[in-house]
C-alpha positions in Angstrom: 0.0 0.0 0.0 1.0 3.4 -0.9 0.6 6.3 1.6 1.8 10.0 1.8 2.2 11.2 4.9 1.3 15.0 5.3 2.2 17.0 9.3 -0.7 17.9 11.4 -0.1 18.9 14.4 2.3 18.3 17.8 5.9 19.2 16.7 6.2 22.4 14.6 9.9 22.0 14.0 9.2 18.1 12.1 6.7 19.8 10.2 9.1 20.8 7.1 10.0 17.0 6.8 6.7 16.8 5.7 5.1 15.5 3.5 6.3 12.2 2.3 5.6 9.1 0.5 6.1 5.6 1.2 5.3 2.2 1.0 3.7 -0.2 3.9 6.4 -3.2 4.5 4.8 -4.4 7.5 2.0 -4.5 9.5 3.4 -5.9 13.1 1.5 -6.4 16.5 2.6 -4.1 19.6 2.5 -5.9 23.0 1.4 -2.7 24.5 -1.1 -1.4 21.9 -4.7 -2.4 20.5 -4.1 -0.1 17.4 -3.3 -1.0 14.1 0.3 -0.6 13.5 2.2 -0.1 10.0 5.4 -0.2 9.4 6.3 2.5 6.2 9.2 2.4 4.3 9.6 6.3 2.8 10.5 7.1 -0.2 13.0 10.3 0.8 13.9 9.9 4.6 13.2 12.6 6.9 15.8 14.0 9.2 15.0 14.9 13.3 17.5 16.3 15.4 20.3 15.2 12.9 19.5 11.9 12.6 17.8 10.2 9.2 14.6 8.1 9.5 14.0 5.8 6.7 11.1 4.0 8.2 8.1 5.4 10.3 5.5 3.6 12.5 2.1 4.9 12.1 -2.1 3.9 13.6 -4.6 5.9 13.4 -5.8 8.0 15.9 -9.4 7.7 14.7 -11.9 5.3 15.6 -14.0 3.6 12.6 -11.0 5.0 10.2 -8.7 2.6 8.9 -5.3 3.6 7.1 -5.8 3.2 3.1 -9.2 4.3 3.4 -10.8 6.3 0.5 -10.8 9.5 3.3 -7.5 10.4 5.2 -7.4 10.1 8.6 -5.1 10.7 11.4 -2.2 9.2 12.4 0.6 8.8 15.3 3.4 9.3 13.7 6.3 7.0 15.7 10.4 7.0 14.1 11.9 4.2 13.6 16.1 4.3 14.1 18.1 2.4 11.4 19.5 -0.1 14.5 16.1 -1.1 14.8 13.6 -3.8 13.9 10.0 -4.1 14.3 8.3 -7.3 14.6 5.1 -8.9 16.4 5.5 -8.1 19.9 7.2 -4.5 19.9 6.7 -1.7 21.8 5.4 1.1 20.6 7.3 2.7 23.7 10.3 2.1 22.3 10.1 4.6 19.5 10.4 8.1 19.8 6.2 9.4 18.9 7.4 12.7 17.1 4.2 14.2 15.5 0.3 13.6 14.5 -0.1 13.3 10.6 -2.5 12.6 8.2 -1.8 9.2 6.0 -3.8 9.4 2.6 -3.9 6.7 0.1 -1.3 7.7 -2.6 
């Protein structure tokens, strides 16, 4: 599934890495979480604090409102360092939640 990613609130100073378009690689299970998670491989990484983010972790943050949808909706938008992986069983804690966005269906 393609997606771009557009800024929406929470983090004014992320908002100029946005927006951006990927591709969902994975769609893993958080321990900690009853959201839908994807995993989205972008097609430019965005750059926070110095440091480039190639992949993102993102759910929405609406009820009834699935990611892909016809209509956007709103998304957490989590970064995902280079060191790590994301599989069934993760954390969502252990990713730095940097903004809210909106995911559309590219």
């Amino acid at each position: 599934m393609r997606l771009r990613i557009e800024y929406a609130d929470q983090n004014e100073s992320f908002a100029a890495q946005l927006p951006r378009f990927g591709t969902v690689v994975a769609q893993p299970k958080s321990c900690d979480s009853s959201h839908t998670w994807y995993l989205v491989h972008l097609d430019a990484p965005v750059v926070y604090k110095g440091a480039p983010y190639t992949h993102i972790l993102i759910a929405s943050r609406w009820q009834g409102y699935s990611i892909g949808d016809a209509e956007p909706t709103s998304v957490f938008i989590l970064l995902v360092p280079r060191s790590m992986q994301v599989g069934d069983g993760f954390s969502y804690h252990q990713y730095l939640h940097v903004a809210w966005g909106m995911a559309h269906a590219a």
